[in-house]
C-alpha positions as CSV (number, residue, x, y, z in Angstrom):
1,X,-92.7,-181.8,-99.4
2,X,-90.0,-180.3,-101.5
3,X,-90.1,-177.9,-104.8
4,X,-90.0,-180.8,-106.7
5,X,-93.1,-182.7,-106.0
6,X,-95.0,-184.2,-109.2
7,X,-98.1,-182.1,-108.6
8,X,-97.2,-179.2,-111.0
9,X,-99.8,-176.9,-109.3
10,X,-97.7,-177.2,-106.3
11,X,-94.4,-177.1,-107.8
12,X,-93.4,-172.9,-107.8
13,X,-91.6,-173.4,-111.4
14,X,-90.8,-169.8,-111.9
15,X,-88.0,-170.2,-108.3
16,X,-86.1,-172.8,-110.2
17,X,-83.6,-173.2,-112.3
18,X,-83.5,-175.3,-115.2
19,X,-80.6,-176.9,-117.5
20,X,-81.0,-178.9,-120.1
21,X,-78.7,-181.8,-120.4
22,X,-78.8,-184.2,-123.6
23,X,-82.3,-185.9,-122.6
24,X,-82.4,-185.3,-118.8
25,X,-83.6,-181.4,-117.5
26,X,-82.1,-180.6,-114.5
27,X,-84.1,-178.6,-112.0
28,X,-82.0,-176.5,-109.1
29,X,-84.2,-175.2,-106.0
30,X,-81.7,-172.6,-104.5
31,X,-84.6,-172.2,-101.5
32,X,-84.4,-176.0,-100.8
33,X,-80.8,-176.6,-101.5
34,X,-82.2,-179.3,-103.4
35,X,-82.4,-181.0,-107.7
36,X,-84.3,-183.1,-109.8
37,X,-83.7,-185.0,-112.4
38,X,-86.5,-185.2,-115.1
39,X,-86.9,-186.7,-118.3
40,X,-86.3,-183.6,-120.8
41,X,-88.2,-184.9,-123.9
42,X,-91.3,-186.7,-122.4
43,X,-94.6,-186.1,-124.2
44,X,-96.6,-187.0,-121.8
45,X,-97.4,-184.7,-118.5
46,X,-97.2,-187.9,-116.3
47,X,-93.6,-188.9,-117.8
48,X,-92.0,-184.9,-116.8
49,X,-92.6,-186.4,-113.1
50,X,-88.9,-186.3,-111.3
51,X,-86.8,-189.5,-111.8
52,X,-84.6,-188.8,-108.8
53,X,-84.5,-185.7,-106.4
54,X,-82.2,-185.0,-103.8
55,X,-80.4,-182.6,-101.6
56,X,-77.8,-180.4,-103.5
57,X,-74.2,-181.4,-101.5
58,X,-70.8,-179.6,-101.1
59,X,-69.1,-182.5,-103.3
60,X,-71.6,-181.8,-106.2
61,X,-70.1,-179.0,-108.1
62,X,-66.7,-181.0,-108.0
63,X,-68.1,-184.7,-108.9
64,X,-69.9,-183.0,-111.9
65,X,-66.6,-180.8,-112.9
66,X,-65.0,-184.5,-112.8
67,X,-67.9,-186.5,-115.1
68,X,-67.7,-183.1,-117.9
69,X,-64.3,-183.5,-117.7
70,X,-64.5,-187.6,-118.9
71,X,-67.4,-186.4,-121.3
72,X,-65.3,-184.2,-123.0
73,X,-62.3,-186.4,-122.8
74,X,-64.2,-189.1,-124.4
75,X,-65.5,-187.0,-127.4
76,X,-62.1,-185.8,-127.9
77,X,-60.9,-189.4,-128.1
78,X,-63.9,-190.2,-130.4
79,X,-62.2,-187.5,-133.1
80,X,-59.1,-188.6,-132.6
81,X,-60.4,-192.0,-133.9
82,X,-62.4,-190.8,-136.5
């Protein structure tokens, strides 16, 4: 099982890191190499469950460089129009 399993008495919180992003927390497990993407705002224990885990890859850092990049190119466009 990794760091991010649902079970929060399981889960050793305090050994990740978290970021939050608009409505989605990100949650880094530098033991396990590994993320998980939870719903930042949920109410409701059983909705801060993971959406998506995975294994943290070399590519990573550059394909998220790449999607801030087109986030920020988008809001610049936006004031440019408005």
């Amino acid at each position: 099982m990794n760091s991010h399993a649902y079970r929060r008495s399981v889960r050793n919180l305090d050994a990740m890191t978290r970021l939050e992003v608009a409505h989605v927390t990100f949650e880094l497990s530098e033991k396990d190499q590994t993320f998980a993407l939870i719903p930042g705002e949920a109410i409701n224990a059983k909705d801060r469950r993971p959406l998506f885990s995975g294994i943290i890859t070399k590519e990573m850092g550059v394909q998220l460089r790449v999607l801030a990049n087109e986030i920020e190119e988008i809001i610049l466009r936006g004031e440019e129009n408005g």
